[in-house]
C-alpha positions in Angstrom: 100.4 69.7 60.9 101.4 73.3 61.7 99.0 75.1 63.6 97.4 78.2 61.5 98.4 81.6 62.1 96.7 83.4 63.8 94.2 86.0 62.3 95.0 89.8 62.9 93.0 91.9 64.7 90.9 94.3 62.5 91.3 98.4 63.5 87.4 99.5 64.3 85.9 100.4 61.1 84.9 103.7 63.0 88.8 104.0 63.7 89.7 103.3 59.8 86.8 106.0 58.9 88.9 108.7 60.9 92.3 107.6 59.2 93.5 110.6 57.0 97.0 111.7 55.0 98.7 114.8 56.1 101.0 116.0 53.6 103.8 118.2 55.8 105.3 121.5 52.9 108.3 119.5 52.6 106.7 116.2 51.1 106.3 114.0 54.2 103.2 112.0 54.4 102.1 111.6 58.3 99.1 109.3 59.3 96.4 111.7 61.2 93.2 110.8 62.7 90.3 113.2 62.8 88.8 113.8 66.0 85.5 112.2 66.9 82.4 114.4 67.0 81.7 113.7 70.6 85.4 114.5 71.2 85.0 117.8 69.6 81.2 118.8 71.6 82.6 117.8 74.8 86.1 119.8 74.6 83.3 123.1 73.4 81.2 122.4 76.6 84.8 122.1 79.0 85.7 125.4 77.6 82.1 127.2 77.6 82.4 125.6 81.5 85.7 127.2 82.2 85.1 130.4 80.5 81.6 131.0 82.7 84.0 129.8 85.8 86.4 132.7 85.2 83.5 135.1 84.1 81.9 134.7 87.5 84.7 134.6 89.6 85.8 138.2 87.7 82.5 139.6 88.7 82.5 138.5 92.1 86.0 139.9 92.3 85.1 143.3 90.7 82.0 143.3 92.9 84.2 143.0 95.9 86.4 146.2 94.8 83.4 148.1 94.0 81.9 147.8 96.8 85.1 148.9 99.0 85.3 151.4 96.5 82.1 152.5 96.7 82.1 152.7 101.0 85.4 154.3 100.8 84.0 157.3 98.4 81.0 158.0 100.9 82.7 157.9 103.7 84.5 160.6 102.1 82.0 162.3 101.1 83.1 162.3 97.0 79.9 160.6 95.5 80.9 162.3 92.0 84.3 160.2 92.3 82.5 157.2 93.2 80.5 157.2 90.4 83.1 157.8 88.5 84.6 154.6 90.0 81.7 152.4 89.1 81.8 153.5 85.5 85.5 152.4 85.2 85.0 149.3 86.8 82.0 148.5 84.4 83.9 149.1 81.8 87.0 147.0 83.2 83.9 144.3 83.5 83.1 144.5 79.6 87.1 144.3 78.4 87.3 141.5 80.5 84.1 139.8 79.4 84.7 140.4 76.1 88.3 139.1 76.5 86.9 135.7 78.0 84.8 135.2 75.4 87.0 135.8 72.6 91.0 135.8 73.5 91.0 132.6 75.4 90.6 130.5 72.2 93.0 132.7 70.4 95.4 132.8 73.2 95.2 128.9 73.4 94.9 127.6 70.0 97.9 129.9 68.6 100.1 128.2 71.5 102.6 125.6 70.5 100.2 122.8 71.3 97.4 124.2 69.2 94.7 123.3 71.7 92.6 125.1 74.7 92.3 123.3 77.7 89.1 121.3 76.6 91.2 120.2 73.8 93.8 119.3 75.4 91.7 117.0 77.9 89.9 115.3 75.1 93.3 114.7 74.0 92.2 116.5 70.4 94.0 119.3 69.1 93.5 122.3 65.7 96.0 121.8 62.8 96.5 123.0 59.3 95.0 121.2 56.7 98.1 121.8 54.7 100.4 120.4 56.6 101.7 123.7 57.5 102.1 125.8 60.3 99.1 126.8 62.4 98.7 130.7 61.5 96.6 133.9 63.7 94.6 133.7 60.3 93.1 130.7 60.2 92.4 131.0 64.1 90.8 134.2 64.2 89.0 133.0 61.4 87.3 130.2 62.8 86.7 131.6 66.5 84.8 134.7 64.4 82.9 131.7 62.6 81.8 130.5 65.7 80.0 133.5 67.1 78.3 133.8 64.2 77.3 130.2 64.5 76.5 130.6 68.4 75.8 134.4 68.9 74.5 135.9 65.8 70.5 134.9 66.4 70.6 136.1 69.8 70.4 140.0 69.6 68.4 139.3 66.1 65.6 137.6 69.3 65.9 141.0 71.4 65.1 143.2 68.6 62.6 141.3 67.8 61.1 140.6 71.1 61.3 137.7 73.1 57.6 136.6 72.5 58.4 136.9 68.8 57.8 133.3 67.6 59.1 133.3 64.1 62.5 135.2 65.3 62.6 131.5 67.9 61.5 129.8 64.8 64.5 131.4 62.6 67.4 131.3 65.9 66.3 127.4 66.0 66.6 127.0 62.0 70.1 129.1 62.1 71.8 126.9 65.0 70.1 123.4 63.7 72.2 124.6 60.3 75.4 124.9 62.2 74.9 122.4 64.6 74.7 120.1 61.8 76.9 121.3 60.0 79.6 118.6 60.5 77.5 115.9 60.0 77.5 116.2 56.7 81.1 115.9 56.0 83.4 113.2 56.4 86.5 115.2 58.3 83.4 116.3 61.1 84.6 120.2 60.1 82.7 123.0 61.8 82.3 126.1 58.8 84.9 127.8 60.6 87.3 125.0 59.9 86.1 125.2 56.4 86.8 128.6 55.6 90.1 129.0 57.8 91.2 125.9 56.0 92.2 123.7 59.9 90.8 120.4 61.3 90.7 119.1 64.7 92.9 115.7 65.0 93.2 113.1 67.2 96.7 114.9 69.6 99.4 111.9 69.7 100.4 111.2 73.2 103.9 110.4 72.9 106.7 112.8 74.4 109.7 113.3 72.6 112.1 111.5 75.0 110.1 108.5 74.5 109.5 108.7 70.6 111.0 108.1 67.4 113.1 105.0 69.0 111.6 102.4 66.4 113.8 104.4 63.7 117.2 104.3 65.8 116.9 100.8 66.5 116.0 99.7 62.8 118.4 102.4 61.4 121.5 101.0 59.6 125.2 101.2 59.9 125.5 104.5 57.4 128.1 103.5 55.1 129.7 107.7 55.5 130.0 108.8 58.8 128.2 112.8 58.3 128.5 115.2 61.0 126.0 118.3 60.7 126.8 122.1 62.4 124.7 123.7 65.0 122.9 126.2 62.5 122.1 123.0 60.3 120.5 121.7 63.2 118.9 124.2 64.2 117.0 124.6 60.8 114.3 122.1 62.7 112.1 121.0 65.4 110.3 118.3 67.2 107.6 118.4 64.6 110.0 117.5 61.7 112.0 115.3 63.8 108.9 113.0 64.5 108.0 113.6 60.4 111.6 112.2 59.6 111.6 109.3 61.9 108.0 108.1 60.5 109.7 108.1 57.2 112.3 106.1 58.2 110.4 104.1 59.8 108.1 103.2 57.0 111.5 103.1 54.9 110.1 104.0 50.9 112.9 104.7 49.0 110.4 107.7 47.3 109.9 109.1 50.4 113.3 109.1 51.6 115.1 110.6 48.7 112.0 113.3 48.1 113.0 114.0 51.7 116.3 113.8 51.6 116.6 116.5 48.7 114.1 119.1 50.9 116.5 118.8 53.6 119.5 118.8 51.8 118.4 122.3 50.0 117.6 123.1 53.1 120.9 123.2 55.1 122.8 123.6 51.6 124.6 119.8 51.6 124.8 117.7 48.8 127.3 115.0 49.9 125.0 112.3 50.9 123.8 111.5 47.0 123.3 107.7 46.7 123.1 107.2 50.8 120.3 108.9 51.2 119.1 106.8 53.7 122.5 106.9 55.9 122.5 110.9 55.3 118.9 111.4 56.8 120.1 108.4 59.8 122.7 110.6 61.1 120.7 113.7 60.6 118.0 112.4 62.4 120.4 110.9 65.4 121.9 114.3 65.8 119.2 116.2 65.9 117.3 114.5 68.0 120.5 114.5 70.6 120.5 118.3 70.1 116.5 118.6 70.8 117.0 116.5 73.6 119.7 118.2 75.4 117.8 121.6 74.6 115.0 120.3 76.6 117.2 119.3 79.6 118.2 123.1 79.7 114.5 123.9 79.8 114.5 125.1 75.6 112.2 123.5 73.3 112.0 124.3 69.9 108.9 122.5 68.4 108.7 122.8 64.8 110.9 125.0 62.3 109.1 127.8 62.7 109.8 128.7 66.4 112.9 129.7 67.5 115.9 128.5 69.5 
């Protein structure tokens, strides 16, 4: 008797619960996942952590140069001037708290990696829920959301008074609503992600060098041999190279000829009708050997919309 095979290992239902379908703007379906809420809190609390890190060592700095500043304009005898020094350097101090509190999200969500570094050591990250490209839009317009989530009761409690119970009672109603917020929908989205239409996913971990080899191995023989120009390799990026070798991967003939037509319009080519599969092979071997040898020369292009 022939031994029975044996049973496959479930995925977590937690895991299957955070399994979503990113469609990409030129038809590809990608397997995300959506970052835990946990995940998302403790990248927030890394960031709020590094942000007071760099607030406090600005001050100390810019209490160091005032005080020089400030010894340097008696000893000369210019106490105008040096007053006149203190006033700039408190207003250097408000840019730069200002900037701390406000650009370093911007600066490091609209980066090519999409992630600050709490993100990125949670290993989560913000995209699109389109599929498209990450824009300034959408990430100004859910790093406004969150100071009114986080900041807006707080000056509403000083003109009120700080032994004003009811403006406690309405600053703890207004952050339990937006604290809660992503509890009560299934993607975990903050109202910021909401309105600037992003979610936070799950980063994959791969690199490029060691990706996308499952599709070279399983690719085969194309029955035309197709060799693409520089500019029509240069039409895309790592992003669409790791979309193209999931759909060869996963090998649906709807897939590949939906994709096959996108990037065919794309680079104007119309000669691999009926080998679809052997066109989008040789496209994805050579661009991949292009994006790889750009990288040994220190160039990386990541998606279509950067350049190089």
């Amino acid at each position: 008797m022939s031994a029975a095979p044996a049973p496959r290992r479930a995925r977590p239902r937690a895991s299957r619960n955070k399994q979503r379908i990113l469609v990409t703007p030129e038809g590809i379906s990608l397997p995300v996942t959506v970052a835990g809420r946990g995940a998302r809190l403790g990248a927030l609390i890394l960031d709020l952590i590094f942000i007071l890190v760099l607030m406090i060592g600005s001050t100390l700095a810019l209490a160091q140069i005032a005080g020089g500043a400030g010894q340097f304009m008696r000893e000369a005898q210019g106490k105008g001037a040096a007053a006149q020094a203190l006033q700039f350097l408190m207003i250097v101090w408000i840019v730069i708290m200002f900037l701390f509190r406000n650009a370093y999200f911007l600066y490091f969500e609209l980066g090519p990696r999409g992630a600050t570094p709490g993100k990125r050591l949670t290993g989560i990250r913000i995209a699109a829920r389109d599929g498209g490209r990450l824009t300034a839009e959408m990430v100004i317009a859910r790093n406004l959301l969150r100071d009114i989530e986080l900041f807006l009761p707080l000056p509403l409690i000083l003109m009120a008074g700080a032994d004003s119970g009811m403006a406690w009672l309405a600053a703890a109603g207004w952050f339990a609503i937006f604290l809660l917020f992503p509890l009560f929908n299934r993607d975990g989205l903050r109202a910021g992600d909401i309105i600037a239409g992003s979610w936070v996913l799950e980063r994959p971990r791969q690199k490029l060098q060691a990706a996308m080899t499952v599709a070279s191995a399983q690719a085969t023989v194309p029955a035309r041999t197709y060799r693409f120009e520089e500019a029509e390799l240069a039409v895309y990026g790592e992003f669409e190279l790791q979309s193209l070798e999931r759909v060869l991967r996963e090998n649906r003939g709807d897939a590949i000829e939906a994709v096959y037509h996108t990037i065919a319009a794309k680079i104007g080519r119309n000669d691999g009708w009926g080998d679809e599969r052997g066109f989008l092979s040789e496209y994805y071997t050579q661009l991949r050997a292009r994006l790889e040898a750009g990288m040994r020369m220190g160039k990386r292009k990541a998606d279509k919309h950067a350049g190089g």
